[in-house]
DRENFIMI-607210 format. One record per residue: residue in one letter; x, y, z of N, C-alpha, C, O in turn. Coordinates in pm, 1 decimal. Atoms other than C-alpha are relative to their C-alpha. Layout:
BEGIN
badren n.east n.north n.up ca.east ca.north ca.up c.east c.north c.up o.east o.north o.up
A X Y Z X Y Z X Y Z X Y Z
...
# end
This chain:
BEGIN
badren n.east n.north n.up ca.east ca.north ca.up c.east c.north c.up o.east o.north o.up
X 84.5 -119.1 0.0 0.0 0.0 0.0 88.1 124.1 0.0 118.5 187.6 101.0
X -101.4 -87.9 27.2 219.4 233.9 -126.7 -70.1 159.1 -64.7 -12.2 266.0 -45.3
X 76.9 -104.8 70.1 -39.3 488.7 -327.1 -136.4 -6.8 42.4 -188.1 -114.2 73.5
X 134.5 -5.8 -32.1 -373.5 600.8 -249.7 -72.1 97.5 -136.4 -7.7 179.6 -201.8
X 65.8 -76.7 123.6 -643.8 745.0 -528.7 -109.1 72.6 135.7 -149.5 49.6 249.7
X 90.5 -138.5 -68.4 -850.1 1043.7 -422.1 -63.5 65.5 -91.2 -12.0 128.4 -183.7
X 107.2 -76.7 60.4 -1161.6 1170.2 -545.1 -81.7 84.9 75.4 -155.6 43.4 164.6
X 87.2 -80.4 -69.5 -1320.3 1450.5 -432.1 -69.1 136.0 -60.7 -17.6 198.2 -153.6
X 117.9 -120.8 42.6 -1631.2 1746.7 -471.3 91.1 117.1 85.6 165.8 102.1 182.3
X -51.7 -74.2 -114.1 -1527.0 2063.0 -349.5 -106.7 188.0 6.7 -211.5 184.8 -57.8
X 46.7 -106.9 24.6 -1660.5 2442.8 -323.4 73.4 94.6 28.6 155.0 82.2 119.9
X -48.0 -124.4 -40.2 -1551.7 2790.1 -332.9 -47.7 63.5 151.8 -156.7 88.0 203.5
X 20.6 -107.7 -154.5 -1516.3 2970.7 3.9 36.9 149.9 33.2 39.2 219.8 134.5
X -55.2 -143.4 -15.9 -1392.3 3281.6 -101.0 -102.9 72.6 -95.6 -114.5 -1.0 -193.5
X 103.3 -85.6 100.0 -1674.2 3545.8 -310.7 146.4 106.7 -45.8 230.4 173.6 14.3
X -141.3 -65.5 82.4 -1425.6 3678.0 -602.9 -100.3 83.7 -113.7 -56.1 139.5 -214.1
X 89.3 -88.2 84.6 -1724.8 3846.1 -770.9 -25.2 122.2 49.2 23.3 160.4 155.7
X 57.3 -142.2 30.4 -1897.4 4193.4 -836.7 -154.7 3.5 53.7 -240.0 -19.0 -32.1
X 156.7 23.9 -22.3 -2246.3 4195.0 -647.9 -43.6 112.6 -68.2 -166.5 105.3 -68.1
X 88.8 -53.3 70.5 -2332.1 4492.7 -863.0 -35.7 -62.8 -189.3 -100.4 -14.3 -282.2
X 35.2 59.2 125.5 -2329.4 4256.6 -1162.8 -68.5 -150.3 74.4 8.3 -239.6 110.3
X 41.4 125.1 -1.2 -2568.0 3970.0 -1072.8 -38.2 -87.6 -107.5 -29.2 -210.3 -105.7
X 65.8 58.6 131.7 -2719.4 3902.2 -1414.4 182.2 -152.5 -99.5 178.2 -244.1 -181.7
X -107.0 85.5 78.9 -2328.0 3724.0 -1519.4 93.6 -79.0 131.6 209.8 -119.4 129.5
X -70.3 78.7 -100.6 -2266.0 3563.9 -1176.8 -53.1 -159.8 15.7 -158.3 -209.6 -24.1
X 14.1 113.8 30.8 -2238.1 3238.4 -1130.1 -49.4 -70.2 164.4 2.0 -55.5 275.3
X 69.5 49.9 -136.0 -2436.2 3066.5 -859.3 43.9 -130.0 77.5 21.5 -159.8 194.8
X -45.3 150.2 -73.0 -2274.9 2713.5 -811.2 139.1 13.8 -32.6 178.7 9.3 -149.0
X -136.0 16.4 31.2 -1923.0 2727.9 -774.4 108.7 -116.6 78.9 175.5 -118.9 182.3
X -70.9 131.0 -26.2 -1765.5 2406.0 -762.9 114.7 -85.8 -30.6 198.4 1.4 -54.2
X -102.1 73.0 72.3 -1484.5 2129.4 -882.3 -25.2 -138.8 74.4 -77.9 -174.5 179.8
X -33.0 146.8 -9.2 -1409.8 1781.2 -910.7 104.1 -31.4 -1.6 164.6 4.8 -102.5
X -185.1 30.4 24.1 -1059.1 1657.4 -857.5 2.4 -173.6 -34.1 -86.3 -258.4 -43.5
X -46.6 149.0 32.8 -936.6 1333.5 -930.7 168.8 -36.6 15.0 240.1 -13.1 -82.5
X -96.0 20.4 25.7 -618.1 1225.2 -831.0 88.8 -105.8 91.9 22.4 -209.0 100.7
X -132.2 57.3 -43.7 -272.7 1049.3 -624.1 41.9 52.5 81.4 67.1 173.0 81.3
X -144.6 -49.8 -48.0 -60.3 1042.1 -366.1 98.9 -140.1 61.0 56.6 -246.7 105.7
X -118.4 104.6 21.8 270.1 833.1 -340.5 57.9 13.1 107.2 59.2 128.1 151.3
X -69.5 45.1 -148.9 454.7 711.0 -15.7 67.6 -37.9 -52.0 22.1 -142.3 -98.9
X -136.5 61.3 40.5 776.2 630.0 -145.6 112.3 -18.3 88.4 213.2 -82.8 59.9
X -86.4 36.8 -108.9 948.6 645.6 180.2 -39.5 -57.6 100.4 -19.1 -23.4 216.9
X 114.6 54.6 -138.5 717.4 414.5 369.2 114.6 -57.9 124.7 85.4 -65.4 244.1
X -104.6 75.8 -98.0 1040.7 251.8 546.1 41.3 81.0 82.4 44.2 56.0 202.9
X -98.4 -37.7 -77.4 1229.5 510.3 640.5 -70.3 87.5 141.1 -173.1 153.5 125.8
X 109.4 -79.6 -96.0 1108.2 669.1 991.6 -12.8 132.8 26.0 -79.1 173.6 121.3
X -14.2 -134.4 -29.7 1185.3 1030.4 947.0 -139.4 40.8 -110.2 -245.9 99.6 -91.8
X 48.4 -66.8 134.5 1074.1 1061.5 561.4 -119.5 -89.1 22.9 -189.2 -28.2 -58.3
X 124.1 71.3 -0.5 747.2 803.5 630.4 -84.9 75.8 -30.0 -158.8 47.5 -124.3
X 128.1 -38.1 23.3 518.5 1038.8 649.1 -15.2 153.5 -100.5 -67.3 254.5 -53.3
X -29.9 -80.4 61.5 591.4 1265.9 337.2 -87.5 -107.1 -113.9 -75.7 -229.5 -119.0
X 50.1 87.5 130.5 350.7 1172.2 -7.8 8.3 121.1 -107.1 14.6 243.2 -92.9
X -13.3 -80.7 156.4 370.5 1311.2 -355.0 -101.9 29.8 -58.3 -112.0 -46.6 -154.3
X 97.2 26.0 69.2 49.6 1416.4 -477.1 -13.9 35.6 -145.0 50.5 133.1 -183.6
X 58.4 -84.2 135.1 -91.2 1476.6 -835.9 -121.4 -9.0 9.6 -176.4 -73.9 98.6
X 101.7 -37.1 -15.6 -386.0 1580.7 -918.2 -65.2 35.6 -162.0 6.3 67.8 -256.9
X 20.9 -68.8 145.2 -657.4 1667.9 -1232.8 -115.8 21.0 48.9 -188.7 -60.0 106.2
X 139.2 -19.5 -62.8 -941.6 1885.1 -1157.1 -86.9 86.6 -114.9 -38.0 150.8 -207.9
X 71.1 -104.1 94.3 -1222.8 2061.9 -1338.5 -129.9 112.9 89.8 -233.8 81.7 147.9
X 89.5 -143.0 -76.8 -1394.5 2417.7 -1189.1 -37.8 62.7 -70.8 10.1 100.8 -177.6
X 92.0 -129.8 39.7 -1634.5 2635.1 -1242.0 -50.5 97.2 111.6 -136.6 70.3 195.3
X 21.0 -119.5 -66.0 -1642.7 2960.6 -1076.5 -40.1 137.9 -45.0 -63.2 163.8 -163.2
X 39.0 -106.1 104.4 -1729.1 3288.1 -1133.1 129.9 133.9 97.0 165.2 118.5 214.0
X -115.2 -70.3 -59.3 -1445.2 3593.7 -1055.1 -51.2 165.9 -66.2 -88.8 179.9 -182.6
X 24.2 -157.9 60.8 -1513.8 4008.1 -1102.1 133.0 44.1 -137.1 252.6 39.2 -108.6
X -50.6 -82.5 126.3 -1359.5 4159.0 -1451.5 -29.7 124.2 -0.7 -84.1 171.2 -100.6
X -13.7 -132.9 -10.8 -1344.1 4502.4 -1321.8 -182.0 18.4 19.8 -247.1 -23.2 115.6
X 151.2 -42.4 -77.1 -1718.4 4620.7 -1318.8 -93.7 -103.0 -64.1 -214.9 -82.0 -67.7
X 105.5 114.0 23.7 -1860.0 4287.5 -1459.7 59.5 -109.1 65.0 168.9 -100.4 120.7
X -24.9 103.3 -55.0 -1857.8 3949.7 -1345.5 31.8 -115.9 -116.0 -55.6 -143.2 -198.2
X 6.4 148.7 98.0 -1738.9 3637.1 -1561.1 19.7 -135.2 51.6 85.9 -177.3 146.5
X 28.4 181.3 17.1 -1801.2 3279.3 -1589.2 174.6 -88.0 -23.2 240.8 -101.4 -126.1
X -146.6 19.5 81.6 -1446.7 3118.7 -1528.3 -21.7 -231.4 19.3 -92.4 -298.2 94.8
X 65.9 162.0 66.5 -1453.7 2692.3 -1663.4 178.1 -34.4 1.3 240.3 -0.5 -99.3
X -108.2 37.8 -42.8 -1107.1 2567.4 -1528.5 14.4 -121.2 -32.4 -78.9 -199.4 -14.4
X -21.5 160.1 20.8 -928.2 2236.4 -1647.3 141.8 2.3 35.6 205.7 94.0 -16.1
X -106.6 -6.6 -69.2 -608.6 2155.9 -1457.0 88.2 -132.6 46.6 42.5 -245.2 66.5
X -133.9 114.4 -37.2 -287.2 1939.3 -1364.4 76.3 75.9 152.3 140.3 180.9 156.9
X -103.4 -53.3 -119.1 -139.4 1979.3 -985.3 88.5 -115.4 32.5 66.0 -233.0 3.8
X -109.7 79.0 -31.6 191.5 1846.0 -840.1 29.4 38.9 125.5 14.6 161.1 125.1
X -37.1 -26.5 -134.5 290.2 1877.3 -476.7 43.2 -135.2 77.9 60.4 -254.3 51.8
X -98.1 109.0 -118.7 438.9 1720.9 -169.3 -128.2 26.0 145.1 -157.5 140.8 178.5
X 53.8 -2.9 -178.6 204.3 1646.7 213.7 89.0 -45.4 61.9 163.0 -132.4 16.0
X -16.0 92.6 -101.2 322.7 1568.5 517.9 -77.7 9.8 82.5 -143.5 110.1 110.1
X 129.7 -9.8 -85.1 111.9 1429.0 762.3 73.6 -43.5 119.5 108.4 -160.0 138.7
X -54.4 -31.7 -150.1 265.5 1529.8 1123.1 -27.9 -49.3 97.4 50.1 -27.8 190.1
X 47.6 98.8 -137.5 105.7 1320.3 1377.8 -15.5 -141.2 -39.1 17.3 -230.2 39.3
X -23.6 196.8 40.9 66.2 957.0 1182.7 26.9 18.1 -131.8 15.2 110.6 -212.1
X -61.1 26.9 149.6 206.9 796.9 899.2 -151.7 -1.7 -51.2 -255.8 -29.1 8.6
X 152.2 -32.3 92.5 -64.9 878.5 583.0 -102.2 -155.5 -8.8 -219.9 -142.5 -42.4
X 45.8 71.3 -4.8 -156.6 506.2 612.2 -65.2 -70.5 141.0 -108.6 -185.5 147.1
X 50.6 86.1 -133.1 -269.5 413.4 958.6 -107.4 19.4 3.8 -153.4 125.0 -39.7
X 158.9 48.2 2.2 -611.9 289.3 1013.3 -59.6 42.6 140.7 0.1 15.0 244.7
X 118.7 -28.1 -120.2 -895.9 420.0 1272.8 36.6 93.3 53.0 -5.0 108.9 167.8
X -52.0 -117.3 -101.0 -708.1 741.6 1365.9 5.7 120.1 -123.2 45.9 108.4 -238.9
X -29.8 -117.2 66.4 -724.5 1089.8 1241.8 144.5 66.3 -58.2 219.2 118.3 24.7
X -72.1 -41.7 52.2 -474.5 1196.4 1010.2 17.7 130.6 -65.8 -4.2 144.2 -186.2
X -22.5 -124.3 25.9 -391.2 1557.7 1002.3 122.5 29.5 -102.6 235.4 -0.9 -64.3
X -109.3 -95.1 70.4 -177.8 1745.3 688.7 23.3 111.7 -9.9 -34.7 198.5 55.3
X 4.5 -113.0 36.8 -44.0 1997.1 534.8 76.4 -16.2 -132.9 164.0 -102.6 -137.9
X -112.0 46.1 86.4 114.5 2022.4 191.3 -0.7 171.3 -91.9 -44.2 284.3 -69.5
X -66.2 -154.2 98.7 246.5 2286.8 -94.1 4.2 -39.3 -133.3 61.2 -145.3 -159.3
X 12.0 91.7 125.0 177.6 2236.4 -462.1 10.0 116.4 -97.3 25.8 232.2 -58.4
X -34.9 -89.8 156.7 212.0 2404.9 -855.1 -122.8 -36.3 -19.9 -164.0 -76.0 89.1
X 101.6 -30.6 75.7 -101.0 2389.8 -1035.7 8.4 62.5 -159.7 23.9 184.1 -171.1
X 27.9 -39.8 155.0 -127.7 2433.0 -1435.8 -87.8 21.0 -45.3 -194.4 4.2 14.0
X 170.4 52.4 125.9 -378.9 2450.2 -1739.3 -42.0 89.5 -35.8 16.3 194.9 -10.5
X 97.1 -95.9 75.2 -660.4 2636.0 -1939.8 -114.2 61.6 87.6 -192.2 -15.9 142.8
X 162.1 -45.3 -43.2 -944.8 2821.4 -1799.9 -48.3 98.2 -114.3 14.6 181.8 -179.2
X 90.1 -148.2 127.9 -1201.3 3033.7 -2044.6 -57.3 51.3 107.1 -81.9 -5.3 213.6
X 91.9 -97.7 -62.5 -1374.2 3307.6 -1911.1 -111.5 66.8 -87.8 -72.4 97.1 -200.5
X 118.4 -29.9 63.5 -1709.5 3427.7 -2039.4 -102.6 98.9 58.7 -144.0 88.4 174.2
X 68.2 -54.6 -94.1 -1920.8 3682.3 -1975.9 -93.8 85.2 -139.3 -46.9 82.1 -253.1
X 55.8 -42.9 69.8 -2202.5 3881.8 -2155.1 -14.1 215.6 7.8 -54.9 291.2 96.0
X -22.6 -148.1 27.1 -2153.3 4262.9 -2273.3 -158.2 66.2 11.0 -266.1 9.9 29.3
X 74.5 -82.2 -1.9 -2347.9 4569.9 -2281.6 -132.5 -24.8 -125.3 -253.0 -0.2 -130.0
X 68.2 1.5 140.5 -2467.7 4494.3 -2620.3 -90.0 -154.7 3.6 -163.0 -188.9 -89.4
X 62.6 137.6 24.7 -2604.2 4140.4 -2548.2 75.6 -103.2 -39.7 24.4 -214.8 -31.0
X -72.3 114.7 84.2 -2325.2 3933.9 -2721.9 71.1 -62.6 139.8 81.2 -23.3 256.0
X -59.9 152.8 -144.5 -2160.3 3625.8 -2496.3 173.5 46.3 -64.5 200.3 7.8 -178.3
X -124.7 5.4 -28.9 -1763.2 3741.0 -2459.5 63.6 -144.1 31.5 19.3 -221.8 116.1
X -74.6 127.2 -85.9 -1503.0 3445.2 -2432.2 125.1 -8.1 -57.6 163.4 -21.3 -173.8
X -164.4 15.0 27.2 -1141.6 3436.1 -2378.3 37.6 -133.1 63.9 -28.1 -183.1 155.2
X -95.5 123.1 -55.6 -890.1 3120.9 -2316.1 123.7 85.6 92.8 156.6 204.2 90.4
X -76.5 -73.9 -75.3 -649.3 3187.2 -2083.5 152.6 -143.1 43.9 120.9 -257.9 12.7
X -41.1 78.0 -13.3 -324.0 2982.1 -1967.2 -16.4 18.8 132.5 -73.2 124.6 159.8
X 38.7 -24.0 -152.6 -343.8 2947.8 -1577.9 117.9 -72.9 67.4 147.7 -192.1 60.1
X -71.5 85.8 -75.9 -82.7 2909.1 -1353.8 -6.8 32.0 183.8 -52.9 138.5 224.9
X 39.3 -33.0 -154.8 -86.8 2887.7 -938.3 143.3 -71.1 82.4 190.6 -182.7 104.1
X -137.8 42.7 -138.6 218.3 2886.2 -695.8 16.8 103.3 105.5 54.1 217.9 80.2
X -0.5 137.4 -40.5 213.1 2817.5 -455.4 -181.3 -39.5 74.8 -250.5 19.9 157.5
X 101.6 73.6 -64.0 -86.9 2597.7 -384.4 10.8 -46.5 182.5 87.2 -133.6 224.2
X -12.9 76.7 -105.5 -145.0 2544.7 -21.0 -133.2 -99.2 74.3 -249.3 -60.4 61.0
X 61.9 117.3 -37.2 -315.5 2228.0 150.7 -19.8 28.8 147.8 59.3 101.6 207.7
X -18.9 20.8 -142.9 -439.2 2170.1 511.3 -125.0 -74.9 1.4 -232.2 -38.9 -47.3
X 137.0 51.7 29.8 -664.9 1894.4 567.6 -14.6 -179.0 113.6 83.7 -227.7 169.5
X 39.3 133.3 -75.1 -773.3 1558.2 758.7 -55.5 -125.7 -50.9 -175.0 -123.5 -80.6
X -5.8 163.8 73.4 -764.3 1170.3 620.4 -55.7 -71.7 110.4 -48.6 -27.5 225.1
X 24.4 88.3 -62.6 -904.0 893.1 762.4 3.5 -162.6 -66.7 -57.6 -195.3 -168.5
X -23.0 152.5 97.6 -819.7 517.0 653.7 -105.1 -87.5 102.0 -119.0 -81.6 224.2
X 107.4 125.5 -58.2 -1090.4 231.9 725.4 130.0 -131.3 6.4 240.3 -78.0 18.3
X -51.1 129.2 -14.7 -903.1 -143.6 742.5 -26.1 -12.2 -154.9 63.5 -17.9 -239.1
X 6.5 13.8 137.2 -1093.4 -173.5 420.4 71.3 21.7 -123.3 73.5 -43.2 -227.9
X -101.8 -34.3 90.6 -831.7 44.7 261.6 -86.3 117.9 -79.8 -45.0 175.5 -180.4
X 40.0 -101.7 63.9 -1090.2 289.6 184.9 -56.1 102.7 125.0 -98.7 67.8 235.1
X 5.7 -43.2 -133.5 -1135.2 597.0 379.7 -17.8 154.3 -71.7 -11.7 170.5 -193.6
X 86.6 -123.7 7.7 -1262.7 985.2 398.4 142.8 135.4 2.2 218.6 138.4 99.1
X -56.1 -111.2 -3.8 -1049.2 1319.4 302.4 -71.4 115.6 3.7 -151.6 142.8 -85.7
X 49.3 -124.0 31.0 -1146.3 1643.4 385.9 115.5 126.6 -11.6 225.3 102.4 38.5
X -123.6 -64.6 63.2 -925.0 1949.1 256.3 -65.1 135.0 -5.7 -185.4 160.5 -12.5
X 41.7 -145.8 11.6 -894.2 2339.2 244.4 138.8 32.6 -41.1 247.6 3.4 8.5
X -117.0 18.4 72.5 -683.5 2444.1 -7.6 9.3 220.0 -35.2 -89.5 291.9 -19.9
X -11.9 -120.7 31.0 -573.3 2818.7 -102.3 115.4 29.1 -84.4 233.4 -0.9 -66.0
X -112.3 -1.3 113.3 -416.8 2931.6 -424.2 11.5 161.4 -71.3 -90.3 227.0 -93.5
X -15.4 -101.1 82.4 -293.0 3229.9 -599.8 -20.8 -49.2 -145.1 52.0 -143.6 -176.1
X 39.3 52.9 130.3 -439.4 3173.6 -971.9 49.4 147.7 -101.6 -0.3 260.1 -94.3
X -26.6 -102.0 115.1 -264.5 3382.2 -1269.5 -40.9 -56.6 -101.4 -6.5 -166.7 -144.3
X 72.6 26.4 153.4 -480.5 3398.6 -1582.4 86.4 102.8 -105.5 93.0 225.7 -106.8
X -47.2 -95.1 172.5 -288.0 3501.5 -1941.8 -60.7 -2.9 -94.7 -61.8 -117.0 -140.9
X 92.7 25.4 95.2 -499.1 3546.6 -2192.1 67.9 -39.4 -153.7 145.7 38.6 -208.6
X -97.6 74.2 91.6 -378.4 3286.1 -2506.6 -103.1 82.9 -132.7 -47.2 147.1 -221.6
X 64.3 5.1 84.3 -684.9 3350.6 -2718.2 -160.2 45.8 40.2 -224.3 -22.5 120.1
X 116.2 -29.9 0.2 -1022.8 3556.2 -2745.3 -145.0 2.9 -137.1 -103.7 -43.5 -243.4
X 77.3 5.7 75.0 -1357.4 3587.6 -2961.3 -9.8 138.2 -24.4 -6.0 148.0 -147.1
X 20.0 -151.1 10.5 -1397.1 3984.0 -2949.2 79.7 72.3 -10.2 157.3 44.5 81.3
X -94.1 -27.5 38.8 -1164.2 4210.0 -3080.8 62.0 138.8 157.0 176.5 164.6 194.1
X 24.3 -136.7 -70.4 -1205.2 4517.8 -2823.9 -79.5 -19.5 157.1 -122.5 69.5 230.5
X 85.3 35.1 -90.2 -1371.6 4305.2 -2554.7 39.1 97.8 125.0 110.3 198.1 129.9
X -30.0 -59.1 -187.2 -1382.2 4388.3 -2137.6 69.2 -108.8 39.6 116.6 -75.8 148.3
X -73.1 118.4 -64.8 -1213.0 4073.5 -2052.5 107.3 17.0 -20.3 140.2 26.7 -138.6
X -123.6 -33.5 -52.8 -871.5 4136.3 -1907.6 84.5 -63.6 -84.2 26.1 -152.6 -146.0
X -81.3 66.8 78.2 -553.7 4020.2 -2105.4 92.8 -72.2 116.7 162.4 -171.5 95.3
X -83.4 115.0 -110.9 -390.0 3906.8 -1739.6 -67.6 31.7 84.1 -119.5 142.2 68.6
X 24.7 -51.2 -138.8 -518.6 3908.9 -1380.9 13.5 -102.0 82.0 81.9 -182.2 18.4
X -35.6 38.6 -127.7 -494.3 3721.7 -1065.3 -113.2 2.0 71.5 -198.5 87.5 47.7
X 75.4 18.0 -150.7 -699.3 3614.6 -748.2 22.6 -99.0 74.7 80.6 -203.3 44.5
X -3.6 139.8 -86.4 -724.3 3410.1 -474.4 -57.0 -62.4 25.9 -157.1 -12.2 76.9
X 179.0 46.4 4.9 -961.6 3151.0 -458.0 97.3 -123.3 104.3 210.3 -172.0 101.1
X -13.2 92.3 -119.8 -977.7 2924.5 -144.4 -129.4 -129.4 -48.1 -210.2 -115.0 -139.9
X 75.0 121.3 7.7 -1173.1 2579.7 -129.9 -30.4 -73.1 91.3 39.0 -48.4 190.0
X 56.0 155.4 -122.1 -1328.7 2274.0 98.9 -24.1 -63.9 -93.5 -76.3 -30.1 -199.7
X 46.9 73.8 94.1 -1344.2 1990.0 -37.1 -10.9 -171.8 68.3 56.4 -185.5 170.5
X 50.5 92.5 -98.2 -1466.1 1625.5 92.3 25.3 -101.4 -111.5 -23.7 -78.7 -222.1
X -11.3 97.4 84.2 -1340.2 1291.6 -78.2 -6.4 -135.9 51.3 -46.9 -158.7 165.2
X -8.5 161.6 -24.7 -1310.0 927.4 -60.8 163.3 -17.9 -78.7 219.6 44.4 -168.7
X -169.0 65.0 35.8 -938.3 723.4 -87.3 -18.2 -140.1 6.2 -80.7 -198.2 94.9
X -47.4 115.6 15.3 -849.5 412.1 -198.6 147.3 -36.2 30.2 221.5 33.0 -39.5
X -154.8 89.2 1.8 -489.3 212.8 -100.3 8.9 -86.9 -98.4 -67.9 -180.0 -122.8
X -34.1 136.7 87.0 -336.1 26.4 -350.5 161.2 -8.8 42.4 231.6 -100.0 -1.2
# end
């Protein structure tokens, strides 16, 4: 039992919108992750409780564009390191507290609808460092067992590619978007 898979729902906890634009805000702001983390030093007793995670998630949020609000549709690759400070990441029937530090990649579009009625939409490349983690595991015997997580990231959007020549949608910007998020783990 060297790797565990992790799937988990999660939500925004931070409001990165414009409440004087409600008509282009986005009401469910969520993600799905899907991913890994690797114990490669299960022997040794210092490095034991250090794992490697990756990660692939997909979000939808919504973030302010100066005096409007847009629709942002996130697809992503993360890489990082936990350690979990009070038990090794595999022990069974006991709370397992982390913390970890991660990169984050990928595309997000942003979308939003103008003065004139037309639907705006730019691509963007997205990068986030540093990702931070803090969160609580639990392993069953079964080998399957409960993560919950609160994660906080600096997100830089570059804009690769748009539909409007003259649009309102930013060519770079930044925010911070925080998360909870609640999963299930497998050991293999």
């Amino acid at each position: 039992r060297n790797w565990q898979l992790i799937g988990s729902l999660g939500l925004n906890v931070l409001d990165n919108e414009n409440r004087a634009d409600p008509d282009n805000s986005r009401k469910l702001k969520w993600n799905v992750e899907l991913g890994g983390e690797f114990f490669p030093t299960k022997s040794h007793p210092t490095l034991q409780q250090l794992g490697i995670w990756g990660s692939l998630r997909y979000l939808q949020d919504g973030i302010s564009v100066g005096q409007r609000n847009a629709q942002l549709d996130e697809r992503s690759i993360g890489l990082g390191l936990n350690w979990h400070f009070l038990q090794p990441p595999w022990a069974v029937s006991r709370n397992i507290p982390f913390i970890g530090v991660g990169v984050r990649t990928g595309v997000a579009t942003l979308k939003t609808k103008t003065a004139t009625a037309s639907n705006e939409q730019a691509t963007y490349s997205l990068l986030s460092f540093p990702v931070v983690i803090a969160g609580l595991k639990y392993n069953l015997r079964s080998g399957w067992g409960l993560r919950l997580a609160f994660s906080v990231e600096k997100l830089l959007l570059d804009q690769t590619e748009k539909n409007v020549a003259a649009g309102t949608l930013p060519a770079r910007t930044d925010f911070l978007d925080g998360r909870i998020s609640l999963g299930f783990t497998k050991f293999y």
